[in-house]
VOGU-3710 file (C-alpha; in Angstrom, 3 decimals, decimal comma):
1> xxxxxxxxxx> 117,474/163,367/-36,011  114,340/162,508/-33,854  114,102/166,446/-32,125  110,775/168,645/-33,539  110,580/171,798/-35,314  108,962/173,120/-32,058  105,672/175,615/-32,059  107,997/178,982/-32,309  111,466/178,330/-34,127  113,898/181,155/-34,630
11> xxxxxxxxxx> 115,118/181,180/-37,798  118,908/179,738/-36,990  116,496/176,753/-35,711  114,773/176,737/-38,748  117,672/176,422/-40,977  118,798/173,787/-39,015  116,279/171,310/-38,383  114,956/171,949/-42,441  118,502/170,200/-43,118  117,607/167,488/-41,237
21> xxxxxxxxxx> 116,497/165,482/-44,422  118,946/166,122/-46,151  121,336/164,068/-43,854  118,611/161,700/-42,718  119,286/160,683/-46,736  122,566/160,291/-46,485  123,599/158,659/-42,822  124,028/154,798/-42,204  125,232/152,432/-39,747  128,173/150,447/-40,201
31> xxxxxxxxxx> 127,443/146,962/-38,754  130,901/145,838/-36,322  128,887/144,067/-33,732  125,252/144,905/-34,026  124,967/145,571/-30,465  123,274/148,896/-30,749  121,587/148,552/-34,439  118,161/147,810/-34,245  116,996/145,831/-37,456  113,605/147,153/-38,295
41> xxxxxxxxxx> 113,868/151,329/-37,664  117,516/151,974/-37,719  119,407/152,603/-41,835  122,209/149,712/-41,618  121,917/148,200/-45,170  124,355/149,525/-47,794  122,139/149,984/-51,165  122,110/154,020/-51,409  118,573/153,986/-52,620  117,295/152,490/-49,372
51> xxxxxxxxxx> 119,035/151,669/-46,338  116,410/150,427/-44,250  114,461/147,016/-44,197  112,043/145,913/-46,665  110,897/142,336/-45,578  107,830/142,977/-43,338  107,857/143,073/-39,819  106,291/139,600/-38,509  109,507/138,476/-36,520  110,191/141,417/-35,319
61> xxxxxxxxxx> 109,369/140,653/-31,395  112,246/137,868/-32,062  115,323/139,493/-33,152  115,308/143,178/-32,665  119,189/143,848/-33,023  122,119/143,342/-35,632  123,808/141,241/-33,420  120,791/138,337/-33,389  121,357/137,937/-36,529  125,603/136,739/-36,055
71> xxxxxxxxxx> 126,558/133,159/-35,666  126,987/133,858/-31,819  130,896/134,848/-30,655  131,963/134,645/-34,017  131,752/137,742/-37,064  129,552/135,682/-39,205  126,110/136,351/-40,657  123,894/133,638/-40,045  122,718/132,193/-43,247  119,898/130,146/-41,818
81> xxxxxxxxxx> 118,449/133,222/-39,578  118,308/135,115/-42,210  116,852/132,539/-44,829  114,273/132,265/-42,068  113,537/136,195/-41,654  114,020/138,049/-44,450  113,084/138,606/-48,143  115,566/137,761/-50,593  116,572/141,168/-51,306  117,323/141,979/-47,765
91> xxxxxxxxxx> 119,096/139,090/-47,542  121,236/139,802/-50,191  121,943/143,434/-48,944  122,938/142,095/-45,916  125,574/139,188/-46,992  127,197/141,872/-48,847  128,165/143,984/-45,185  131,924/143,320/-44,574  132,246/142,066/-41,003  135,754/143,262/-39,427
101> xxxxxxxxxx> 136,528/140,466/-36,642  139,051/142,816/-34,606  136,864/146,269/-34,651  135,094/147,336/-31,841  132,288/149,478/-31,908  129,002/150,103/-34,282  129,220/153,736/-35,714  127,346/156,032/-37,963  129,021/157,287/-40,873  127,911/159,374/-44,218
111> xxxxxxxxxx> 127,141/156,583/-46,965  127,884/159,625/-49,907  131,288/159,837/-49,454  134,592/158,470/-49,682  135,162/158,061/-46,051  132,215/157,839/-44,416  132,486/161,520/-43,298  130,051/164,060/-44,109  131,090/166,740/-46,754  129,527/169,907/-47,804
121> xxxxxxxxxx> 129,842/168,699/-51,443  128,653/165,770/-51,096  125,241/167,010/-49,483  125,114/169,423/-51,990  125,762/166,296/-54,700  122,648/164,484/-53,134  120,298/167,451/-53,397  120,961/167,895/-57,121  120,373/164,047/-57,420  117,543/164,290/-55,919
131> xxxxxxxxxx> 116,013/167,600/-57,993  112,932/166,024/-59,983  110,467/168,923/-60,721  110,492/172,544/-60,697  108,990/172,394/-57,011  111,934/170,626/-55,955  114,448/172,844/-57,676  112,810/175,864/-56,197  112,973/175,205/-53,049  116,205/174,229/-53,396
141> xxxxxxxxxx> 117,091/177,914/-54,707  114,910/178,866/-51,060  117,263/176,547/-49,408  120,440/178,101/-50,870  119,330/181,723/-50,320  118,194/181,382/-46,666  122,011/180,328/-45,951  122,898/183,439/-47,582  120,775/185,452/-45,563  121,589/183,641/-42,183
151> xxxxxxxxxx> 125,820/183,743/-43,461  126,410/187,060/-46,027  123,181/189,069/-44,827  121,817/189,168/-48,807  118,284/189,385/-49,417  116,907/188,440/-53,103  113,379/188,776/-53,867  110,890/185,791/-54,447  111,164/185,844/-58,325  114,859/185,592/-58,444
161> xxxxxxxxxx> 114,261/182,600/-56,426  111,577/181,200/-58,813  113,693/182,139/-61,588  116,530/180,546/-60,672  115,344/177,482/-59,628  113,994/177,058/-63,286  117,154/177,726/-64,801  119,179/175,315/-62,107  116,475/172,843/-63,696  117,087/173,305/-66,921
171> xxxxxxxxxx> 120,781/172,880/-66,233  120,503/169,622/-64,855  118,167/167,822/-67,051  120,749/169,054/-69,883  123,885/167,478/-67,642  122,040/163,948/-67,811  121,717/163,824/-71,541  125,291/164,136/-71,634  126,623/161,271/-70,731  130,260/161,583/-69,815
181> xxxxxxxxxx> 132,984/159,418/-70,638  135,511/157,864/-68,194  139,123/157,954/-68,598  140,815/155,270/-70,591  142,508/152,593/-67,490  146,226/153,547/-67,386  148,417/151,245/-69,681  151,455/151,797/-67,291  152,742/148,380/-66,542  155,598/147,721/-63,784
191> xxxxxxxxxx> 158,704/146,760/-64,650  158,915/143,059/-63,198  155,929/140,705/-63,495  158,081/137,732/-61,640  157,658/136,109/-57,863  160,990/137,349/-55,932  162,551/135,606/-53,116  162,536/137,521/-49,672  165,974/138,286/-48,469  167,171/135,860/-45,502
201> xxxxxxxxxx> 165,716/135,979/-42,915  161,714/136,975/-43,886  159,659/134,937/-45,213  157,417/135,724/-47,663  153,069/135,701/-47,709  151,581/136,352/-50,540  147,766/137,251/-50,467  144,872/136,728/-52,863  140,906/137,396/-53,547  138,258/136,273/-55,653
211> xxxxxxxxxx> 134,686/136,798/-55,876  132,412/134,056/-57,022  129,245/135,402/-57,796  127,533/132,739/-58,425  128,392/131,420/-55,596  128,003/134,508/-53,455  131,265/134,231/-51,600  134,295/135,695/-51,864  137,817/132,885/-51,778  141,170/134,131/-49,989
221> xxxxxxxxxx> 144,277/132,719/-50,861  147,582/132,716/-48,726  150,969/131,124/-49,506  154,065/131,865/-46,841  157,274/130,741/-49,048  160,781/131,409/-47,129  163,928/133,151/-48,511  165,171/129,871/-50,336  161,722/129,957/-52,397  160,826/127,138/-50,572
231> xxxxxxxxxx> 156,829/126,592/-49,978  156,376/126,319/-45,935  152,322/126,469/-44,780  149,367/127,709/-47,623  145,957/128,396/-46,592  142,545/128,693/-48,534  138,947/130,236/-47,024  135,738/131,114/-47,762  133,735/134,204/-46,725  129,894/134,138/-48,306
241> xxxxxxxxxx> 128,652/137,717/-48,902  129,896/139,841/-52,281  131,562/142,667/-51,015  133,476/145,890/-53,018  136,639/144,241/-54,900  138,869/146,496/-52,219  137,112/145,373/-49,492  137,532/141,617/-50,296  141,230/141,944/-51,009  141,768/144,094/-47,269
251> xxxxxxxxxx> 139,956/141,240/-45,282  142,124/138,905/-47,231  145,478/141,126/-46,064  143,791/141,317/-42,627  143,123/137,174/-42,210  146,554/136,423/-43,522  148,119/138,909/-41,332  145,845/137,336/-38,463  146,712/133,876/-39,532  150,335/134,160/-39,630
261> xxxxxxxxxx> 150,606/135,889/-36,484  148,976/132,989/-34,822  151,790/130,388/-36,520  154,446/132,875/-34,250  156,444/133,781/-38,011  158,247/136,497/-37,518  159,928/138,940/-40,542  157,007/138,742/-42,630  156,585/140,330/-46,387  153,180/140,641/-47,358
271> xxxxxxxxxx> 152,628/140,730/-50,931  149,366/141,402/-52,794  148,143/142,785/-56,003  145,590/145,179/-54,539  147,522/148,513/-55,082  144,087/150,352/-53,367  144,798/148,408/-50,000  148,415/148,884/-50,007  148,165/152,710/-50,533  145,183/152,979/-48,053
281> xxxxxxxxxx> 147,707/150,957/-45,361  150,137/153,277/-45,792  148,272/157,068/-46,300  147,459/158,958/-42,880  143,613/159,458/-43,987  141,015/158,686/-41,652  138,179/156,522/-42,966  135,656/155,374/-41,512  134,224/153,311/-43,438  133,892/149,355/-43,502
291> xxxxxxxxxx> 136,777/149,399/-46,019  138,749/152,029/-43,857  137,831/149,774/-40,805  139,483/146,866/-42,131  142,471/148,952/-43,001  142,525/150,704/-39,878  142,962/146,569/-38,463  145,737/145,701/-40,495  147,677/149,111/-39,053  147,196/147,873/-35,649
301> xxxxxxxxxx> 148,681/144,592/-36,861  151,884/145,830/-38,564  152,312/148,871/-35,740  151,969/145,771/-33,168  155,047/143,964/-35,473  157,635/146,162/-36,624  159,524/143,307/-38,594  155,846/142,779/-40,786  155,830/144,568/-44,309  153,438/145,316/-46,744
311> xxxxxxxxxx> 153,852/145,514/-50,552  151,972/145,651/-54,127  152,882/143,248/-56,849  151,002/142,543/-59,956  149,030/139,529/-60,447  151,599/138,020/-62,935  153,473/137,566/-59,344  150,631/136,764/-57,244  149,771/133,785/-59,131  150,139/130,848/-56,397
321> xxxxxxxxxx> 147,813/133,003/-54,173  145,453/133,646/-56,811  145,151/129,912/-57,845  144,600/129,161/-54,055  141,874/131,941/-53,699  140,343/130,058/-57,234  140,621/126,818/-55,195  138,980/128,067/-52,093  135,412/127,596/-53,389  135,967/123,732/-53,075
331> xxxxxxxxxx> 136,091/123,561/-49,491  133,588/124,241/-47,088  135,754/125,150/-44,679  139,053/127,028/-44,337  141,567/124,438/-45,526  145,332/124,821/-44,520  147,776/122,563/-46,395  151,766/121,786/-44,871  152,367/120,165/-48,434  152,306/121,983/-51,861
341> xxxxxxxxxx> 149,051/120,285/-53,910  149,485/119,517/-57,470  147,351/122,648/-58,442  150,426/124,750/-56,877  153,329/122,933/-58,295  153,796/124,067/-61,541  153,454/127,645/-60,352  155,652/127,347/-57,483  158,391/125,879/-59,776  157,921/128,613/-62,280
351> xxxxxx> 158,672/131,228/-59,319  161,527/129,150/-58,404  162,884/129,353/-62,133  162,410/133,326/-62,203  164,546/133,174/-59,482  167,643/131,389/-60,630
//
């Protein structure tokens, strides 16, 4: 992205390095570690309109990579660095950057797609977007003929071009008067709303996020019950930063799948009411982004334990692990509990009723 046009380009060249902008719009780094992301000239945020930093560069001879700016060996933005550095906004676009504790490396992936990976349609997408004036649309039109000159061999004369680019215009203001509607949300419930037991001898996790914006955190929520319906170990945690709903509810999966590995259980079901994490956990697609990151974690997890399973329930089921997630704000810390607190009994004895 840093190479020059040079003094005598051929026209394959050309074509090439006149793209450059195009993807220069489009590419990010995802933060894992930070070790190779420098903070003031590398794109690392995650607001599409600007992925670079705005607070000025005064303490910039200080910290000069991502990682300077983690509480150090842990995952963990460091609230007081970056009260200390940065303008609010930055600040605020950079609590919301999932941190994955078990990836590895710092990568470079397409921010205009679904998966991080760069897509002809998707370029195309942020050149229309980006179509203002009839300058721009034109040489947009000069753009899309020189590729079928370099690829089909057809020549069009320089009023077609013009012409074209006017009526591509035209088009497009039209396309943002009209609004369109989203589909109505599907009414399609599933057929059981209750808590089930796990058949002897798993045990059962159930998994739970919830944002608090005012708060600018995110609570997870984990309850391990075994196949009696009996409540064995619950756990509550806060992780400051307000992230995408689906990323929230796969770090959740991912720390409870962490956590309970680390008690040595054994025949785990893992129950949420995220039905975009379970499908992601189990489709073949590669993502790269922070969500698919996460995912890609929780893979290694459950290909590491054969005896783990994963599996969507709705929130009428997920309600202990819900109220826990709730309940998380309250404690500064992650807060494990070997007893049931009031707050849980009434649910966990409602469970236990569905069950007789």
């Amino acid at each position: 992205m840093e190479t020059s046009l040079g003094s005598n380009p051929s026209f394959i060249w050309r074509s090439i390095w006149s793209s450059q902008a195009i993807l220069a719009r489009g590419l990010r780094w995802k933060v894992v570690d930070g070790q190779h992301i420098k903070i003031w000239t590398h794109p690392w945020l995650r607001d599409s309109r600007n992925f670079y930093i705005q607070t000025p560069h005064i303490h910039q001879e200080e910290v000069k990579y991502v990682k300077e700016l983690l509480i150090t060996d842990t995952r963990q933005w460091n609230t007081g660095k970056l009260h200390e550095i940065f303008a609010p906004q930055d600040i605020q676009e950079i609590m919301n950057i999932p941190l994955n504790p078990l990836a590895s490396n710092d990568d470079s992936i397409w921010h205009f797609s679904g998966d991080g990976r760069y897509t002809l349609k998707s370029g195309y997408r942020i050149i229309m977007e980006t179509i203002t004036n009839h300058e721009q649309a034109t040489l947009w039109s000069i753009w899309r003929f020189r590729n079928e000159k370099l690829w089909s061999g057809v020549s069009r004369p320089p009023q077609t071009t013009v012409s074209l680019g006017y009526d591509m215009l035209w088009n497009l203001t039209q396309a943002q008067k009209n609004s369109t509607k989203g589909q109505a949300p599907s009414s399609r419930r599933d057929a059981d709303d209750r808590w089930t037991k796990p058949p002897d001898p798993y045990v059962k996790c159930n998994v739970d996020a919830t944002l608090f914006n005012e708060h600018q955190a995110v609570g997870f929520g984990f309850v391990v019950r075994d196949s009696a319906g009996e409540f064995m170990v619950s756990k509550t945690s806060v992780n400051y930063g307000l992230f995408e709903v689906k990323e929230a509810e796969a770090l959740a999966l991912l720390d409870a799948i962490a956590w309970t590995t680390s008690l040595e259980l054994h025949d785990i079901i893992f129950e949420t009411d995220s039905k975009t994490v379970v499908n992601a956990i189990s489709s073949k697609n590669v993502d790269h982004t922070e969500f698919g990151s996460i995912i890609s974690s929780c893979r290694k997890f459950l290909d590491a334990h054969p005896s783990f399973k994963i599996q969507h329930v709705r929130r009428q089921a997920n309600m202990v692990a819900h109220a826990l997630a709730r309940a998380a704000i309250s404690y500064a810390n992650a807060f494990i509990m070997i007893h049931p607190p009031n707050i849980l009994c009434n649910f966990i004895s409602h469970d236990c009723e569905d069950n007789i």
